[in-house]
C-alpha positions as CSV (number, residue, x, y, z in Angstrom):
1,X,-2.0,-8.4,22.9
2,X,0.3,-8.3,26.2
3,X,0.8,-5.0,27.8
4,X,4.5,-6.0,27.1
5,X,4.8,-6.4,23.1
6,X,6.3,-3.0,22.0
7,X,5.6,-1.8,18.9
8,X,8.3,-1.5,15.8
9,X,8.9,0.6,13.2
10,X,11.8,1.5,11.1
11,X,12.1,3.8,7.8
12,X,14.3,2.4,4.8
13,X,15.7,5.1,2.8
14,X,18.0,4.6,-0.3
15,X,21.3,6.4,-0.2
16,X,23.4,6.1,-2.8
17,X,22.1,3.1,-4.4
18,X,22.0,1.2,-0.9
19,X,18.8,0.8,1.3
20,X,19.9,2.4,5.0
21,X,17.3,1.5,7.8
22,X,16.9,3.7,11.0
23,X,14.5,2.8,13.6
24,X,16.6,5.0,16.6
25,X,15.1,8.3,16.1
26,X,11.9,9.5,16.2
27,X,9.6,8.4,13.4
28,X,5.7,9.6,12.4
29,X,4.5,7.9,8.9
30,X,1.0,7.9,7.5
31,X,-0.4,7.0,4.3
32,X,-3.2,5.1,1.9
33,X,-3.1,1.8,0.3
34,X,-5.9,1.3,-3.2
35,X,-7.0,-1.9,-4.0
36,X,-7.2,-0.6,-7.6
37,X,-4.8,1.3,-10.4
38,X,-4.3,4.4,-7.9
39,X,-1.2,4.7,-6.6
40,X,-0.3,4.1,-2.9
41,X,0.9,7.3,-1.0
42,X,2.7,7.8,2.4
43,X,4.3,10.4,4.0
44,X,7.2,10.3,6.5
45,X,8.7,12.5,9.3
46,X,12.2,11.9,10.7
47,X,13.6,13.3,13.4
48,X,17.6,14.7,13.7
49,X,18.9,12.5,10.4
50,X,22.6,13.2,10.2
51,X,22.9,16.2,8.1
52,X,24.8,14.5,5.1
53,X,22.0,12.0,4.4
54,X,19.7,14.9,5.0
55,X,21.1,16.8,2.9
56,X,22.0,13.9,0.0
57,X,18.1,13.3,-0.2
58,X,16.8,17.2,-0.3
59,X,19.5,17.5,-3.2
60,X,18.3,14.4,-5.1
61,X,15.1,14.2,-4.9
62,X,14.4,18.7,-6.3
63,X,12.7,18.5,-9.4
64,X,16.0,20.6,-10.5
65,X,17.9,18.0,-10.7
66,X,17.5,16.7,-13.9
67,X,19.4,13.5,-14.0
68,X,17.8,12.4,-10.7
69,X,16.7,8.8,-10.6
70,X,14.1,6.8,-8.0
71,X,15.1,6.8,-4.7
72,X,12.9,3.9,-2.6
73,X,11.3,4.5,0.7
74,X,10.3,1.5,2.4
75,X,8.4,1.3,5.8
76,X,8.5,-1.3,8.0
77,X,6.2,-2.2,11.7
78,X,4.9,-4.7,13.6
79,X,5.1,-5.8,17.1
80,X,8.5,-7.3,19.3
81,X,5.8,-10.8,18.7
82,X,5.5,-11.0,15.6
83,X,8.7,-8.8,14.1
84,X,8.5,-6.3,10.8
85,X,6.0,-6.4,7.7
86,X,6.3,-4.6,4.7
87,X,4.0,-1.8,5.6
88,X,4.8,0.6,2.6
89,X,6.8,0.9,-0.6
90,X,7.4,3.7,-3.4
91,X,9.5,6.3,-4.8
92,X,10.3,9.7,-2.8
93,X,8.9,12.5,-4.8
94,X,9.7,15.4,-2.6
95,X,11.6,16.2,1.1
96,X,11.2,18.7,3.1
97,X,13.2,20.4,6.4
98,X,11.6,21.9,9.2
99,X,13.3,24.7,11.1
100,X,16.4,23.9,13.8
101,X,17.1,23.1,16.6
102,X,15.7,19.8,16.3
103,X,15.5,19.4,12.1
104,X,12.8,17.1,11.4
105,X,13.0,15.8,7.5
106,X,9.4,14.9,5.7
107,X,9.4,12.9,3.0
108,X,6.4,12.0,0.3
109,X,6.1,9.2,-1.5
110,X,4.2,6.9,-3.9
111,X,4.0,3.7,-5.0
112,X,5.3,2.7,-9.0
113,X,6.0,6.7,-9.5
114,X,8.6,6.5,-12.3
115,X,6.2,3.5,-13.9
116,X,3.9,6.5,-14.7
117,X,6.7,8.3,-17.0
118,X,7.1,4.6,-18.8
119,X,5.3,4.6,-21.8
120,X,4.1,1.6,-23.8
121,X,2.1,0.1,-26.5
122,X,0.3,-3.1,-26.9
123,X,-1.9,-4.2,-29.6
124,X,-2.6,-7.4,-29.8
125,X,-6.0,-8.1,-32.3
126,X,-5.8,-12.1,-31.6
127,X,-7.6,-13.9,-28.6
128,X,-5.5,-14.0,-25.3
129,X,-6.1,-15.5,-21.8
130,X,-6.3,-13.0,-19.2
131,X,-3.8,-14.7,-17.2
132,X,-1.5,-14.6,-20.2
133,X,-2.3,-10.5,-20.5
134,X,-1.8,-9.9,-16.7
135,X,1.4,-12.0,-17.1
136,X,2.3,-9.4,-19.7
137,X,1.3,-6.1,-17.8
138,X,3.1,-7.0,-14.3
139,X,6.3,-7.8,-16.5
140,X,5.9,-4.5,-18.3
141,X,5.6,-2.7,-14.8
142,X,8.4,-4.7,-13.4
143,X,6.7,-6.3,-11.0
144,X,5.6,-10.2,-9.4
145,X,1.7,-11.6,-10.1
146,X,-0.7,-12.9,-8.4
147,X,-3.6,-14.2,-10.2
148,X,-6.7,-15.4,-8.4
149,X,-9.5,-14.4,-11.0
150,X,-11.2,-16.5,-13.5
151,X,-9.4,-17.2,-16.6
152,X,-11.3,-15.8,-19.4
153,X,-10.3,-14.7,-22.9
154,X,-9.8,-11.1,-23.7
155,X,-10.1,-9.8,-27.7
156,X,-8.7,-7.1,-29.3
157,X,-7.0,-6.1,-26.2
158,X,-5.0,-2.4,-27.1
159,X,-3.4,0.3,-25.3
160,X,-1.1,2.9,-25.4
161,X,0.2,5.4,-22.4
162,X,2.2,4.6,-18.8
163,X,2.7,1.6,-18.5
164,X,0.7,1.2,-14.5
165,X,-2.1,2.8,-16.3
166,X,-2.6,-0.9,-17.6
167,X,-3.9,-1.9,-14.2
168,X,-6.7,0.3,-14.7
169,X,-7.3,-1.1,-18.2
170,X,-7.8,-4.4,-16.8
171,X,-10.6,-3.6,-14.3
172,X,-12.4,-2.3,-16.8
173,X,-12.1,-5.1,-19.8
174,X,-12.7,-7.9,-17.2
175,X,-14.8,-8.5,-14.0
176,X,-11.6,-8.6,-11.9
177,X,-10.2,-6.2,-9.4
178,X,-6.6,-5.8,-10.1
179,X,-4.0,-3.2,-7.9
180,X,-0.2,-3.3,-7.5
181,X,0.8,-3.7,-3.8
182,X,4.0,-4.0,-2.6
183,X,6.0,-5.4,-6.1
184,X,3.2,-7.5,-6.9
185,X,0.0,-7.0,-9.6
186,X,-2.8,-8.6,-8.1
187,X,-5.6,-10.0,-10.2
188,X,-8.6,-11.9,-8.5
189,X,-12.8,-11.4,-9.4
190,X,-14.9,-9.0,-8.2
191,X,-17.2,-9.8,-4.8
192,X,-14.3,-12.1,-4.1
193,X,-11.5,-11.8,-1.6
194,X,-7.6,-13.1,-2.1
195,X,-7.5,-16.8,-1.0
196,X,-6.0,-17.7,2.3
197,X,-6.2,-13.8,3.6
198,X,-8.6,-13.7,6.7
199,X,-8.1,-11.4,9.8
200,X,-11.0,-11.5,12.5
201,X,-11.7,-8.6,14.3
202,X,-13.6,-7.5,17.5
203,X,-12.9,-5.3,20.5
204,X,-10.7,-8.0,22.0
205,X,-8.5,-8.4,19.3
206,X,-7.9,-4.4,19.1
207,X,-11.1,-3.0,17.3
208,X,-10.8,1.0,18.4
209,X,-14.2,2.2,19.5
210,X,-17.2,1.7,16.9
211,X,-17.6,0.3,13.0
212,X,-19.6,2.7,10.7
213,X,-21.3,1.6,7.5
214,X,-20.7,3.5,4.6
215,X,-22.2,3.6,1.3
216,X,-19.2,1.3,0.4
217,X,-19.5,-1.3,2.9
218,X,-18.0,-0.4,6.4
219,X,-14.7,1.4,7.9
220,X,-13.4,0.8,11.2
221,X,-10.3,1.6,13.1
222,X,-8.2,-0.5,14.7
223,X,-4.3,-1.2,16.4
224,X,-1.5,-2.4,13.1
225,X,-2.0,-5.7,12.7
226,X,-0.1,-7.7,9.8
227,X,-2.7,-9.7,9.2
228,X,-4.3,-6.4,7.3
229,X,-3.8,-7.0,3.9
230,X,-5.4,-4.9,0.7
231,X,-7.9,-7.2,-0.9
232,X,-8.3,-9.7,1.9
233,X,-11.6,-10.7,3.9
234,X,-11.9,-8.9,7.0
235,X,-14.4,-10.7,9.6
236,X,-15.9,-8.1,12.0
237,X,-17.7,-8.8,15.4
238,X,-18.7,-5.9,17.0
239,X,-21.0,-5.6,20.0
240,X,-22.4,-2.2,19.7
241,X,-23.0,-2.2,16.2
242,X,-24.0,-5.6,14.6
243,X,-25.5,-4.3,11.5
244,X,-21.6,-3.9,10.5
245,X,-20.9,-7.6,11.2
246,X,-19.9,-10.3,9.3
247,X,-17.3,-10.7,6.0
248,X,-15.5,-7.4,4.0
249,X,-13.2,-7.2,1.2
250,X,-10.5,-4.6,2.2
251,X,-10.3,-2.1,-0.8
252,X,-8.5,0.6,1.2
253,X,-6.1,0.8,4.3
254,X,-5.1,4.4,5.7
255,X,-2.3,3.6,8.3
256,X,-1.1,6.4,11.0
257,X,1.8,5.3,13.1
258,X,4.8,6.9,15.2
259,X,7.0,5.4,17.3
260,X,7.1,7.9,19.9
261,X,3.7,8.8,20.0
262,X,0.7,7.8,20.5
263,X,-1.1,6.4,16.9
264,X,-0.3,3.1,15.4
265,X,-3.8,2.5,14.0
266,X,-4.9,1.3,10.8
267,X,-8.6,2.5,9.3
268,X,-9.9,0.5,6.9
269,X,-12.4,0.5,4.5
270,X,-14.3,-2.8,3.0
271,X,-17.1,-3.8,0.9
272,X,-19.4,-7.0,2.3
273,X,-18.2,-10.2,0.5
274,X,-20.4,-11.3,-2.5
275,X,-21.4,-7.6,-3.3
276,X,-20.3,-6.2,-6.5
């Protein structure tokens, strides 16, 4: 990566039913990304927002107001090389103002939020193909699929509560792993990583300091890169510690980035391919 290629990062923050973007003031985001039915979280600190759309999201977003409805935040980053990715995406669930003279505004939010207060029942007591049933569960969630699992059937399938909480229902009535990233359910087998998602990493290609094994798998550290992806295979090739070497399935992604400062890191966390 050239000593050249500045990092990015903007914030997208929905004002009055329109998405407004700022990547001009001083920006710190971190969060975690589940490859499974939790719900991805983030948190984000801007720096001297005008006071009106400061003051617009600390009204809407109180849990006084009533007749509030979801208000997006999207994060975006990536290098001047390679432009924005999609980083993060969910619903702001509370905002925060720090003292003046320079008003910093911190935001929480997670992923599918206001899917959780969406209630639903299914019942269905004939024989259905799990892509059929996944098919079903992203359209109840109101989001895209991705299915990479084998096709089995599923009997007697039956549930009844928020409608995300489905996600979770389908790891456990079928050897799939199955997590909502980004507007999209994502359904592929166990041991096995999303097809066509590889990024190889060593100290050349920004690895920060050591890998650790865990009792999952392995977590390492290491500059953004897009090519990180929840459920993917990560290839590692480290030097100092070759026990962690060789193919991971990324399960969870904390990310810690600022535009101002110095982190823009993610740490992952993967479990060796095959292993279930």
């Amino acid at each position: 990566m050239g000593s050249f290629d500045d990092r990015l990062l903007r914030v997208g923050i929905q004002i009055d039913g329109q998405m407004r973007y700022y990547d001009d003031l001083r920006i710190v985001a971190r969060g975690t990304l589940y490859a499974n039915e939790l719900n991805n979280e983030a948190t984000v600190t801007i720096y001297n927002l005008a006071a009106d759309v400061r003051n617009y999201i600390l009204t809407q977003v109180t849990p006084y107001n009533f007749l509030r409805s979801p208000k997006r935040l999207i994060i975006e980053a990536g290098r001047s090389s390679t432009g924005y990715y999609r980083l993060f995406s969910g619903d702001i669930q509370r905002a925060q103002a720090s003292q003046p003279p320079e008003i910093a505004l911190t935001m929480s939010a997670i992923s599918n939020q206001f899917a959780t207060g969406a209630i639903v029942a299914r019942s269905m007591l004939s024989t259905i193909k799990l892509s059929t049933l996944a098919a079903r569960i992203a359209s109840d969630i109101g989001v895209g699929l991705v299915f990479q699992a084998t096709d089995t059937n599923v009997e007697n399938y039956q549930f009844a509560g928020a409608t995300i909480r489905q996600v979770g229902k389908l790891n456990q009535i079928a050897n799939v792993n199955a997590f909502v990233e980004d507007g999209t359910l994502y359904v592929k087998d166990v041991g096995k990583p999303l097809q066509n998602v590889e990024h190889v990493l060593s100290a050349n290609s920004g690895m920060i300091g050591v890998p650790e094994q865990t009792e999952h798998g392995v977590r390492v550290k290491y500059l953004l890169d897009p090519k990180t992806k929840l459920g993917g295979r990560l290839t590692i090739d480290s030097k100092f510690n070759p026990g962690c070497n060789g193919k991971f399935i990324i399960f969870k992604v904390d990310f810690d980035i600022a535009n101002r400062d110095v982190p823009f890191y993610n740490t992952v966390e993967g479990r060796r391919e095959g292993y279930i």
